[in-house]
C-alpha positions in Angstrom: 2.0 -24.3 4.8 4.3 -21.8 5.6 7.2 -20.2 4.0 10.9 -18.3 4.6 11.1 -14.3 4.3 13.0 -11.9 5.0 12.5 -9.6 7.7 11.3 -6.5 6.2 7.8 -4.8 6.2 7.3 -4.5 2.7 9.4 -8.1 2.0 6.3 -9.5 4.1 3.6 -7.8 2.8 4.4 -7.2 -0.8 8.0 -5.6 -1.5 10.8 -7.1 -3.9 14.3 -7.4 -3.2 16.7 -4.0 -3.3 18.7 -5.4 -6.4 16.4 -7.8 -8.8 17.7 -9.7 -11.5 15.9 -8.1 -14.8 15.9 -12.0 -16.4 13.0 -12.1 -13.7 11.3 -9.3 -14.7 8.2 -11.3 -17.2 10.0 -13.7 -18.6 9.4 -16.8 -16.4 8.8 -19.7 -18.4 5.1 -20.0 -16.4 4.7 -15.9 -17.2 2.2 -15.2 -19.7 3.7 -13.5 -22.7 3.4 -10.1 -23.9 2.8 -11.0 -27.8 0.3 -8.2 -28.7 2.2 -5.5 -30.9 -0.8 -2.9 -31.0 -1.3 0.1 -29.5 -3.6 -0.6 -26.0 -5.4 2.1 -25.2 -7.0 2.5 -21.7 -10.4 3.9 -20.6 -11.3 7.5 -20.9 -10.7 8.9 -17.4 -8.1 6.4 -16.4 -6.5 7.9 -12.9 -2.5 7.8 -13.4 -1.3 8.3 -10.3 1.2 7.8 -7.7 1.3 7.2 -3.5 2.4 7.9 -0.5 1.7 7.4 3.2 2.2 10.1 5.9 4.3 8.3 8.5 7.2 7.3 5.5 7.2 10.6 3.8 5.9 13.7 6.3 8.5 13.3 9.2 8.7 13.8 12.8 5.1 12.0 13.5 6.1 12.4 17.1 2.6 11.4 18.5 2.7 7.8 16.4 2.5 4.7 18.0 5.1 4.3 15.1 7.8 7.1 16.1 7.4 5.2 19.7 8.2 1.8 18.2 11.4 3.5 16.4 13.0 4.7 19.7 12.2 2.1 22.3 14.9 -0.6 23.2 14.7 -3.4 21.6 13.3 -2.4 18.6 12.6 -4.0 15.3 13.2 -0.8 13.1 16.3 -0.8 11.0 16.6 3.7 12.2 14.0 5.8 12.8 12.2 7.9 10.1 13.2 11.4 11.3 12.8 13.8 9.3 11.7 11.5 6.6 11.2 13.3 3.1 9.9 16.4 5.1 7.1 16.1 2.9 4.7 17.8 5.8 6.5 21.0 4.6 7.6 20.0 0.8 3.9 19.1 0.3 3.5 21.8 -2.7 6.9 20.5 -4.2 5.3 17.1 -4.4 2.2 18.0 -5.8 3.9 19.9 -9.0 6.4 16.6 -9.3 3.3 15.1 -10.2 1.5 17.3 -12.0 4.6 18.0 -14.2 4.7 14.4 -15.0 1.2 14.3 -16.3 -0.2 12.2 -13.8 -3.9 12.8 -12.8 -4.0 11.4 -9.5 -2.1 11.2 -5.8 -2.9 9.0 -2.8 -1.6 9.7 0.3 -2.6 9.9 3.6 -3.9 11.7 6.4 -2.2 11.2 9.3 -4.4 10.2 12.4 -1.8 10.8 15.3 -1.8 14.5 14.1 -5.0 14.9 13.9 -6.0 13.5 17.0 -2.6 13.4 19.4 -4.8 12.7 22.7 -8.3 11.0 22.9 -11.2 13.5 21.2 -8.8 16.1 20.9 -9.2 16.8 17.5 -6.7 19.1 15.6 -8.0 22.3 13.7 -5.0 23.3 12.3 -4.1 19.9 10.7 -7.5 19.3 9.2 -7.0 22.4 7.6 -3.7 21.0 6.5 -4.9 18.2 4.9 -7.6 20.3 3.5 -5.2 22.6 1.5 -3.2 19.2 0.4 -6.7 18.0 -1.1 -7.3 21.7 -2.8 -3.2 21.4 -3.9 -4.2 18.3 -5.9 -7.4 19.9 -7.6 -5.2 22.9 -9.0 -2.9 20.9 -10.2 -5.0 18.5 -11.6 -4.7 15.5 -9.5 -7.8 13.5 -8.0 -7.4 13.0 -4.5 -6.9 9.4 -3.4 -7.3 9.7 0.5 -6.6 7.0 3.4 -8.1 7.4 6.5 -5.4 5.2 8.2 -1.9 3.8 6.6 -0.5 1.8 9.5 0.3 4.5 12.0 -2.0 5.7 14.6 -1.8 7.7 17.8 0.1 6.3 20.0 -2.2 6.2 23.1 -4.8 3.8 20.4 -2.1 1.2 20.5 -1.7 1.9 24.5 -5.7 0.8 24.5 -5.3 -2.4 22.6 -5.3 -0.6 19.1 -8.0 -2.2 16.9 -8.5 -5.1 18.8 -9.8 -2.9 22.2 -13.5 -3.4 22.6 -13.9 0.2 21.8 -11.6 0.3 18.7 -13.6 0.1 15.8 -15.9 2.8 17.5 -12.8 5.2 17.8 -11.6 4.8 14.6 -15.4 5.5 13.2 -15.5 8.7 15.7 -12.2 10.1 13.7 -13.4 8.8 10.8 -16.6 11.1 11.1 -14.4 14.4 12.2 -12.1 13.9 9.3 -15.1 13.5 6.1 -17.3 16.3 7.9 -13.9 18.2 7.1 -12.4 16.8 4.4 -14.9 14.6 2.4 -15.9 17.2 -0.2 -12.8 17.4 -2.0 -12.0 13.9 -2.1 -12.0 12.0 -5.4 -11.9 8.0 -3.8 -11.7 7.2 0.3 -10.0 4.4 1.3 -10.5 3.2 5.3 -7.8 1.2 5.8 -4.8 0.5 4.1 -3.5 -3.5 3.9 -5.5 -4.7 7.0 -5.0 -7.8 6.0 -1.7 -7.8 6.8 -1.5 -10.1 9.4 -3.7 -13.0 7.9 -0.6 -12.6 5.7 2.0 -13.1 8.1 0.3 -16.0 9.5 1.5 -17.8 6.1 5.1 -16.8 6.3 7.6 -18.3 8.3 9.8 -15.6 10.3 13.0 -15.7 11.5 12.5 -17.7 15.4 14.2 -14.9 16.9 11.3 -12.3 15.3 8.6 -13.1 17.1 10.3 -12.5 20.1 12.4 -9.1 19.2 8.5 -7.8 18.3 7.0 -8.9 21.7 10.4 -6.9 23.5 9.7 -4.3 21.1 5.9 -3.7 22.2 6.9 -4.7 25.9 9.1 -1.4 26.2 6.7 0.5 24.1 3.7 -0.5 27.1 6.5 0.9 29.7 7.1 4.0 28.1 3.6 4.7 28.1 2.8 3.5 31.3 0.0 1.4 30.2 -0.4 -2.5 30.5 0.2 -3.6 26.9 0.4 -1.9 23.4 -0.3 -3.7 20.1 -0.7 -3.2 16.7 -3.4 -5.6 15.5 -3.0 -5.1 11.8 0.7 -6.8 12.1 0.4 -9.3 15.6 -2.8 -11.2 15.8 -3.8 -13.3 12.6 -7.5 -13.5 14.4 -8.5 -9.8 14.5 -9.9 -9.8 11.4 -13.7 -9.3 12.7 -12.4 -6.3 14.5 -11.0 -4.6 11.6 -14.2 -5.7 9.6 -15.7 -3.8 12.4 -13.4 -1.2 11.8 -13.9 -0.7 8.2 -17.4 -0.4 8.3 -17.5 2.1 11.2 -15.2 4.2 9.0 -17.1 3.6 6.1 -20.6 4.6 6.9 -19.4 7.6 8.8 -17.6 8.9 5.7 -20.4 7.9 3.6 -22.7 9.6 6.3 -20.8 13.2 5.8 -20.9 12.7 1.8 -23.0 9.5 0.3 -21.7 10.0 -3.4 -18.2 9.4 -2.4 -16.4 6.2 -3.1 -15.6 4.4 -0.1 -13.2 1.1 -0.3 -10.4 -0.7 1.5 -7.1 -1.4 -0.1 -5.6 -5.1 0.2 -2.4 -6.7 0.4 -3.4 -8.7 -2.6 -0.5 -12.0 -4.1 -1.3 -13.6 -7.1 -1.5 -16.7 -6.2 -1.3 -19.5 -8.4 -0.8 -23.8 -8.2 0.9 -26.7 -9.4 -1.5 -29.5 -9.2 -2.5 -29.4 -5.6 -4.9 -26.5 -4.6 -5.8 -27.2 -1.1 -3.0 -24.8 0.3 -3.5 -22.3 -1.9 -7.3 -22.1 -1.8 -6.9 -21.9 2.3 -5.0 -18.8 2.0 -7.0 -17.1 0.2 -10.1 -18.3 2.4 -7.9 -16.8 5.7 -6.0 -13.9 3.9 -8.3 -12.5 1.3 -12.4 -14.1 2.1 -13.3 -11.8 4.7 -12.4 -8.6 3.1 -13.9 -9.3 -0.1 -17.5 -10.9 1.8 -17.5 -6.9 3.7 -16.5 -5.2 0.2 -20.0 -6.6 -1.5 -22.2 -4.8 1.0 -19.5 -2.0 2.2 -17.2 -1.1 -0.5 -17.9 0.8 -3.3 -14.7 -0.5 -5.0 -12.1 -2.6 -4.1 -8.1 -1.7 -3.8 -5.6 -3.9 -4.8 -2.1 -3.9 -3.9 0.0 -6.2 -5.5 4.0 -6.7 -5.6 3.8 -9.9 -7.2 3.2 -13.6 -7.7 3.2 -16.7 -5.3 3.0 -20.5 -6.4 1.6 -23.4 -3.9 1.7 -27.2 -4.1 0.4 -29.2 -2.1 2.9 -28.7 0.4 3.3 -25.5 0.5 4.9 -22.2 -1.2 7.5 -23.1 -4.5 10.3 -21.5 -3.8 10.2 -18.1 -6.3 12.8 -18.3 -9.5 16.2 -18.1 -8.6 16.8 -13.8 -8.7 13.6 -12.4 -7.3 15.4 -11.6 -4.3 14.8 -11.6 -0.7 11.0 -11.3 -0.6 9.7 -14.5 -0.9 7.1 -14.0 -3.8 8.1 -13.5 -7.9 8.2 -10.0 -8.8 6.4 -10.6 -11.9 4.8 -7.7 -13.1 2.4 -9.6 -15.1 0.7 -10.6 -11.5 -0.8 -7.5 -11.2 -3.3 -8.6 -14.2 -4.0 -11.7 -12.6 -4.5 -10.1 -8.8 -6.9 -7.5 -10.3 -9.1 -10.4 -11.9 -9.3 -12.4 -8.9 -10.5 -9.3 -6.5 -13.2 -8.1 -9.2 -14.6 -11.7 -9.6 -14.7 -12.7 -6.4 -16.3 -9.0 -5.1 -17.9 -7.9 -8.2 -16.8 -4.2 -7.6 -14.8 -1.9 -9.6 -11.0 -2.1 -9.1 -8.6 0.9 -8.0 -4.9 -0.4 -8.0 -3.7 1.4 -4.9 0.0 0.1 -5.1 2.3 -1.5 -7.5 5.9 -1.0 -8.1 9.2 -2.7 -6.9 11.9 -2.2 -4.8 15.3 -0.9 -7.1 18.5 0.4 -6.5 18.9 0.1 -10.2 15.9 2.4 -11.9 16.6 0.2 -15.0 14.7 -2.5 -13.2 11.8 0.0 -12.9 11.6 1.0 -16.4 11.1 -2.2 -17.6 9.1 -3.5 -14.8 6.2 -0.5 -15.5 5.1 -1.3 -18.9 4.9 -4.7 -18.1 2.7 -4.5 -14.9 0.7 -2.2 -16.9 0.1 -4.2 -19.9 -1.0 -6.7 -17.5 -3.3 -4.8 -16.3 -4.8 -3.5 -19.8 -5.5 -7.2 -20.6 -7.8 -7.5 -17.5 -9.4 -4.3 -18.9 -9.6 -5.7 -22.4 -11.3 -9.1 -20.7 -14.2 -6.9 -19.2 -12.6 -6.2 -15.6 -13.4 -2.5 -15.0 -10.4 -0.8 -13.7 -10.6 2.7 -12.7 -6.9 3.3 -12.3 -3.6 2.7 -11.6 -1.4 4.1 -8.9 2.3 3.2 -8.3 3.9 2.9 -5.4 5.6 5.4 -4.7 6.2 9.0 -5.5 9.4 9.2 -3.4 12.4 7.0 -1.8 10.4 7.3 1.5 10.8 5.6 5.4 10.1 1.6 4.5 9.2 0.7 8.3 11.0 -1.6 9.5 13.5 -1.6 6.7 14.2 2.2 7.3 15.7 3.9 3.8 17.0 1.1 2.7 14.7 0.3 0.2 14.4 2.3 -2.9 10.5 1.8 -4.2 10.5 5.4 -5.1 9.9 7.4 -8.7 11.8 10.1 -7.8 15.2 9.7 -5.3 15.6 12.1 -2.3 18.8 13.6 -0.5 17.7 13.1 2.8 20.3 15.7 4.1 18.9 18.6 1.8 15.6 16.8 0.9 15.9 17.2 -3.0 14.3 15.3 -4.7 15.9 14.1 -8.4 13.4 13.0 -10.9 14.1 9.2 -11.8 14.0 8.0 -15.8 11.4 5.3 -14.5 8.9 8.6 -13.7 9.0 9.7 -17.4 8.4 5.7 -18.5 4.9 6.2 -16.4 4.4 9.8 -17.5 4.5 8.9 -21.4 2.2 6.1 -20.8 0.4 8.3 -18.6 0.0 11.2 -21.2 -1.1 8.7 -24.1 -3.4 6.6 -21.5 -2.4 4.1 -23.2 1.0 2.0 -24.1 3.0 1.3 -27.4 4.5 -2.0 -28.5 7.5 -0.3 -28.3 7.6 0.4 -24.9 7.6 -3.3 -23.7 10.7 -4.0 -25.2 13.7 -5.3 -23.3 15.5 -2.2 -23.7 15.0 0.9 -21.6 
């Protein structure tokens, strides 16, 4: 019941291989077709967006359990993030990237280990950072998307068990609190927790033998330099913890909901679309490990449900079949019409609206991209047209940004960056999601194979 990756963050959680064949983009023989030639139009106040995270894209998050992980020996990181896209200065840049490409909507987030480096020692002067970010996006037109936590947190919560400490889910709710008392009136959507499903996921995949053991090295140095007795990151090392992320998430969510009780509140998921060959006993226990628990806390704490999807998986009874030959590296199909399917799925089995958080594929060739968008897309627009209500879709990402443990080797990004003089070049894939964007809706025309 297990399968073979490779050993990148995003390749385990939902990224596609650096260099994809574009016979693989939709037109697997299993694939349903793209037939319909008409105009599809998308719901009035559709959120077009695009995301980033703080740690890949703001740089030098020195107080990170994340920048501590980069700089140990051993580590598991490819480099470190450095400078990153020195977004925490380029901020503004970003925002009128955006706005220039029509797009009505930016997620990112805030960045916990800035906002509080040491325990209860809250920071003023970020808050207020964050807060001109969020009043950025309203000038320009952009809903704020905000997450409360995107992997990274202060390195002396991982020193304390991260999540999993007794105490964890009460911290997280305490910063929580701070950060919607400040910040919660110029949000458009909160999201709690980005992916914490993550490692119900890797329970499923089989990593290199020599992984497990680099990671443990890794996190053994980490507890030196810190002086403490062990540091962790639950959301990637201990398939169990899922009842203390629950925790988590509902800690966070009623505190935001207690500083502003109109605001959306929902959790984003690492979320496959999974599908069978005859047998589906293998299948159905994934989801029941992987995907059950988050969607049981989403019907009573979760006012809509995030879905991140990167593509498709098929199970027989033994196990994962092997994706088509040319979907690269990350183990799953990067089918773009799996989006449609994963966005079903999470609405039926929660009964919430869904936000698509992240979508989008790894590319060194932007061609890939182009056609890769529409497609996703129109996927999604026939969920819509069965009766799932979608309330937008948000691609991942906005910029060629730090990819964990993969460093900058992956290229997810609408828009490239020189990371010695930080400009950022506009990609032809952008202006494929700004003209759909601008018409909230697509044209027959652009699903075609050329691009």
């Amino acid at each position: 019941m297990t399968e073979t990756f490779a050993l990148s963050r995003r390749g385990i959680l939902g990224g596609g291989s650096a260099l994809l064949a574009s016979a693989a983009l939709g037109r697997s023989a299993s694939a349903t077709p793209i037939v319909t030639p008409a105009a599809r139009a998308f719901p009035k106040n559709f959120l077009w967006g695009t995301a980033t995270a703080g740690h890949q894209v703001e740089g030098n998050n020195i107080a990170s359990d994340m920048w501590l992980l980069e700089h140990v020996r051993p580590t598991i990181f490819t480099e470190p993030s450095g400078d990153a896209c020195d977004s925490l200065n380029r901020w503004e840049e970003d925002l009128d990237i955006m706005q220039a490409l029509g797009l009505n909507a930016y997620r990112f987030s805030v960045e916990w280990s800035r906002i509080e480096p040491e325990p209860g020692a809250f920071s003023s002067a970020y808050l207020d950072h964050y807060a001109r970010i969020i009043e950025g996006c309203h000038k320009r037109g952009l809903a704020p998307v905000v997450t409360f936590n995107h992997f990274s947190v202060p390195a002396w919560f991982a020193a304390r068990g991260h999540f999993g400490a007794n105490d964890g889910a009460a911290l997280f709710g305490r910063y929580c609190d701070r950060v919607a008392r400040r910040l919660a009136s110029g949000m458009a959507y909160a999201m709690t927790l980005n992916e914490p499903n993550a490692a119900a996921q890797l329970h499923w995949v089989k990593l290199p033998e020599a992984f497990g053991g680099a990671m443990r090295a890794m996190y053994a140095a980490a507890a030196q330099a810190m002086g403490s007795p062990a540091f962790a990151n639950t959301t990637f090392q201990n398939s169990d913890a899922s009842d203390k992320l629950i925790a988590a998430h509902i800690e966070g969510f009623q505190a935001i909901k207690a500083a502003r009780s109109d605001l959306p509140v929902g959790v984003g998921l690492s979320l496959d679309d999974d599908q069978t060959q005859g047998s589906t006993v293998v299948r159905d226990a994934k989801r029941l490990s992987v995907y059950a628990p988050w969607f049981a806390v989403t019907r009573t704490h979760g006012d809509y449900i995030g879905v991140q999807n990167y593509g498709r998986r098929v199970y027989d009874a033994n196990g994962q079949i092997p994706p088509p030959p040319g979907s690269g590296a990350s183990g799953r199909e990067n089918l773009p019409e799996a989006l449609g399917n994963a966005v079903r799925y999470a609405h039926e089995q929660t009964a919430k609206p869904v936000l698509v958080t992240e979508n989008g594929i790894s590319a060194a060739d932007d061609a890939v991209r182009q056609r890769y968008i529409p497609r996703a897309i129109a996927g999604l627009h026939a969920a819509i047209a069965d009766g799932v209500p979608v309330l937008g879709y948000i691609h991942w990402s906005l910029l060629d940004n730090f990819e964990w443990f993969s460093g900058y080797r992956e290229q997810f990004g609408l828009v490239a960056l020189d990371r010695t003089t930080f400009q950022r070049t506009v990609k032809p894939s952008a202006h494929v999601l700004e003209a759909i964007a601008r018409a909230n809706g697509l044209r027959a025309e652009q699903l075609g194979d050329s691009v």
